[in-house]
N, C-alpha and C positions, 0 to 999 in steps of 0.2 A: 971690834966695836962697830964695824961699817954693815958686818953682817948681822948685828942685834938690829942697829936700825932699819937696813932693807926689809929684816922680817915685821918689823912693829911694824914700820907702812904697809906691807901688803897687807896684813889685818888691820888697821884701818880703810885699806880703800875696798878690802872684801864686804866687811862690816855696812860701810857708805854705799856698796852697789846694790846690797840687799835690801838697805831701806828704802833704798829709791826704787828697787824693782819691787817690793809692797805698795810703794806708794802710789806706782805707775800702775798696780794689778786694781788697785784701789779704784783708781779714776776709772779704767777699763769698764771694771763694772758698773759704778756709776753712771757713766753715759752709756750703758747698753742696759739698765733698767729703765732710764730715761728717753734712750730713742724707742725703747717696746711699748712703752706707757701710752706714749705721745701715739702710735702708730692704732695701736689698741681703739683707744678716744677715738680715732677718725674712724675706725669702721664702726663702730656704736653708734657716731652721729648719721653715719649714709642709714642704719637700719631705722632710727628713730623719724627719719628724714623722710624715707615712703611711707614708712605709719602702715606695711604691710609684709611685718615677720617671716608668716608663713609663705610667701611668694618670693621670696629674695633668698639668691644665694652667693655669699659674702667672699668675695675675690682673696686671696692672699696677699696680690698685690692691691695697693688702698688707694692705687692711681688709676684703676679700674669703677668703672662706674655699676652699680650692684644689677643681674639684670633678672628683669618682672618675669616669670613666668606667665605663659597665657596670654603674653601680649597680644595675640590675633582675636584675641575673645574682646579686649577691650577695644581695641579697634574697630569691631564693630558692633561693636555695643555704641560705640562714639557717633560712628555711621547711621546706627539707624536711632542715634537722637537726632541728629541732623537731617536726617527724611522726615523722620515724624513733626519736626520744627518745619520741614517744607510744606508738608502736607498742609498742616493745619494754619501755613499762611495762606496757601492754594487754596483751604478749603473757606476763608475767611473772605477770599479774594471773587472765588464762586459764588459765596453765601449773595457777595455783593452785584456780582452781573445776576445771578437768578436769585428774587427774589424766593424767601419761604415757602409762600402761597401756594408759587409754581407746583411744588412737590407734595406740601401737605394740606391737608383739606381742610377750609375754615371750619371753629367752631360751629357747632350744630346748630339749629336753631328750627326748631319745632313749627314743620310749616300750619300746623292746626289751631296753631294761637291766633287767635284774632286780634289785627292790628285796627281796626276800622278801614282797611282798603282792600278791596279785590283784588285777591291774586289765586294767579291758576299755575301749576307747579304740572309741565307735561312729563311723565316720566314712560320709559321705554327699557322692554324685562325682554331676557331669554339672548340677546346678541352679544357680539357683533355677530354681521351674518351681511351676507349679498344684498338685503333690503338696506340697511344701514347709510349705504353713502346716498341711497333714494332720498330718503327721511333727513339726512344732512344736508340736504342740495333743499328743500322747501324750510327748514329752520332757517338756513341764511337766508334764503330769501327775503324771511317776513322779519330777518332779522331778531329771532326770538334763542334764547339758550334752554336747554333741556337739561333731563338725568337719564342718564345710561346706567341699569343696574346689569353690569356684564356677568355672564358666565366663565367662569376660567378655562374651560378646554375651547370653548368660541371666542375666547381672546388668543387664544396662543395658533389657533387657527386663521382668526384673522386680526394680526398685529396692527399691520399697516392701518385700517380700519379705527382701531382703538386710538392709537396716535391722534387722527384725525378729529377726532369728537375730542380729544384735550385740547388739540392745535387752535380749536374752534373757541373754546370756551364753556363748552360743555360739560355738566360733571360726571365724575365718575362715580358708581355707586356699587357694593360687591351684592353678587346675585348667588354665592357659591359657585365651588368648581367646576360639581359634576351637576347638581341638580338632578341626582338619584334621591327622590323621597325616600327610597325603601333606607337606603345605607344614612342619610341627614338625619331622618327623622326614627332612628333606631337607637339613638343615644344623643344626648346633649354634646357629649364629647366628640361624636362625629362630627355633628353640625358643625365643633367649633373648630375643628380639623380643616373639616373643607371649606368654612369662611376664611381660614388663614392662611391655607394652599392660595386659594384664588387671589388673596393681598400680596403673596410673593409672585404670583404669578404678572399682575397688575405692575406691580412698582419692577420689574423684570422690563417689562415692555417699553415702560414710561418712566423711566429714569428713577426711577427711587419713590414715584408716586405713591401716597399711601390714603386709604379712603378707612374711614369709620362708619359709614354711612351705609346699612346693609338693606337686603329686603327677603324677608321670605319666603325663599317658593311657596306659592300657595296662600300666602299671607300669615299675619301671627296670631291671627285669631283661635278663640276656643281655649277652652280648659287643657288637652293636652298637648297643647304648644306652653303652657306656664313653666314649665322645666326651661325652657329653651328659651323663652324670654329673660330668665333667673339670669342662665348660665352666659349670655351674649351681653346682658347689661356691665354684668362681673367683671365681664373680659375688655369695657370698655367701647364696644359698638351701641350703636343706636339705630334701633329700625323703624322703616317706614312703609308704612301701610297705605290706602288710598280710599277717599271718600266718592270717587265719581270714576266711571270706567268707560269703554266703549262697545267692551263685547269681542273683542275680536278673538279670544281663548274658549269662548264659547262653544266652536264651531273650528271647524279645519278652516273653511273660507267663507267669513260673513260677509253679506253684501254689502257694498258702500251704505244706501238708503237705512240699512238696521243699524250699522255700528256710529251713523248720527241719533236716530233714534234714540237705543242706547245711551248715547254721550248725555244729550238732553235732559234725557229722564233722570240720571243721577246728579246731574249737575245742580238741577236743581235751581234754590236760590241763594247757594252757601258764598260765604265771604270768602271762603280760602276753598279752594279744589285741588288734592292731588288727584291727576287722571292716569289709571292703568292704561296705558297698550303696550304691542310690541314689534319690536322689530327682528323677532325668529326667521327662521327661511317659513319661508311660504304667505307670509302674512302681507302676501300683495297690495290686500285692498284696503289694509290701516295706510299705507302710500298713498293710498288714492284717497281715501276723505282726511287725511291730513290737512289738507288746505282750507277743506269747509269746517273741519274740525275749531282751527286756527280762526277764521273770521266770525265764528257762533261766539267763541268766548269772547274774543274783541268785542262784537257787536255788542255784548251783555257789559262791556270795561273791564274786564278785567288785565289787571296788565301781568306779564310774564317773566316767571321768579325759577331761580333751580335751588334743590335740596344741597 
């Protein structure tokens, strides 16, 4: 009887250890679908979290932070929005100690419009050049400002020179680069070539200066200059031509006595004068009646304007 019932208990306590060890397999599984789930979640949120898929690659372990490919790219991508934010306070901060003016050339304004007041507009073609600082040394003098319509390979020859007629107050005006008629005047396209050679060459020298204000060799008269007036208006320039001159292109060396002459006779009795000379090498003796040049228009009132 003792050994009926030791065997009924071992099957029941067999019976009881199987259910419990179902029970136990049970839970097991339940909290390891439960800690995968939960694990799962956290890297889906770190992917959603960059909002950049294709750059991430997702750790096993979720205690790992996901990491960016191409971080050096963004870095300086970051960098140089951060110069370019320098820059453009620097360049806000420039715009403020140098005015506009400085760099860019006032609107135009057509010296052959008649305002009802004399003015004589002296302009000076073919430089800079050795005469140059002559011709600046009697402008301050009489205290009067000019137009320089430079050449670009006599700017880049004499810099210094150009600086100085800006320093001054002077304007600048493009004369072209080369002031080769044959190669300018062979196609509008050239012209417009070596007008805008000569503006990089200009704004090269003088900080960024830039002039709209041209003149043509030679002037822009005539029918077969009409192309080339078409194509420089298109492009934004305006040229300037001259109703009174002095002569001094005439001739390698015109005498002082002719080139007042000269001045006189075209000068005339007009309201508004622009006057051709120049300050090329060699053109010693526009130096020298510069001064009577200067007191003839005075005496006559007119006061003194630059293009």
């Amino acid at each position: 009887m003792s050994k009926k019932r030791t065997s009924i208990f071992r099957r029941t306590n067999t019976k009881k250890a199987l259910i419990y060890g179902i029970i136990f397999l049970a839970i097991v599984v339940s909290l390891s679908y439960i800690i995968s789930n939960k694990f799962s979640n956290k890297n889906n949120v770190v992917v959603s979290a960059a909002n950049v898929p294709k750059k991430v690659e997702i750790k096993t372990n979720s205690n790992e932070k996901p990491k960016i490919e191409n971080q050096e790219n963004v870095k300086t991508t970051s960098n140089n929005l951060v110069q370019k934010n320098e820059n453009i306070s620097n360049a806000k901060e420039t715009k403020n100690d140098n005015p506009p003016q400085n760099n860019v050339q006032a609107s135009f304004i057509n010296p052959f419009n008649k305002d009802g007041k004399k003015a004589a507009y002296l302009t000076f073609d073919d430089g800079p050049s050795a005469n140059t600082p002559l011709i600046l040394d009697t402008l301050k003098k009489y205290n009067i400002k000019a137009t320089f319509f430079v050449i670009g390979k006599m700017a880049n020859e004499n810099k210094e020179m150009l600086k100085r007629e800006k320093a001054e107050g002077h304007s600048i005006g493009n004369h072209t680069y080369s002031h080769d008629y044959k190669y300018i005047y062979a196609d509008p396209k050239n012209f417009l070539d070596d007008l805008n050679k000569n503006n990089e060459i200009i704004a090269s020298i003088l900080d960024g200066y830039t002039t709209k204000i041209i003149r043509f060799p030679g002037g822009s008269f005539g029918d077969k200059r009409a192309p080339y007036r078409e194509a420089v208006e298109k492009a934004g320039y305006h040229y300037v031509d001259w109703n009174a001159l002095n002569g001094d292109a005439e001739a390698t060396l015109v005498p002082v006595d002719k080139l007042l002459v000269r001045l006189k006779t075209t000068v005339g009795n007009q309201e508004h004068v622009v006057v051709l000379m120049h300050d090329a090498p060699g053109k010693t003796t526009t130096i020298q009646a510069l001064p009577q040049i200067i007191e003839y228009l005075k005496s006559l009132g007119y006061e003194f304007r630059t293009l």
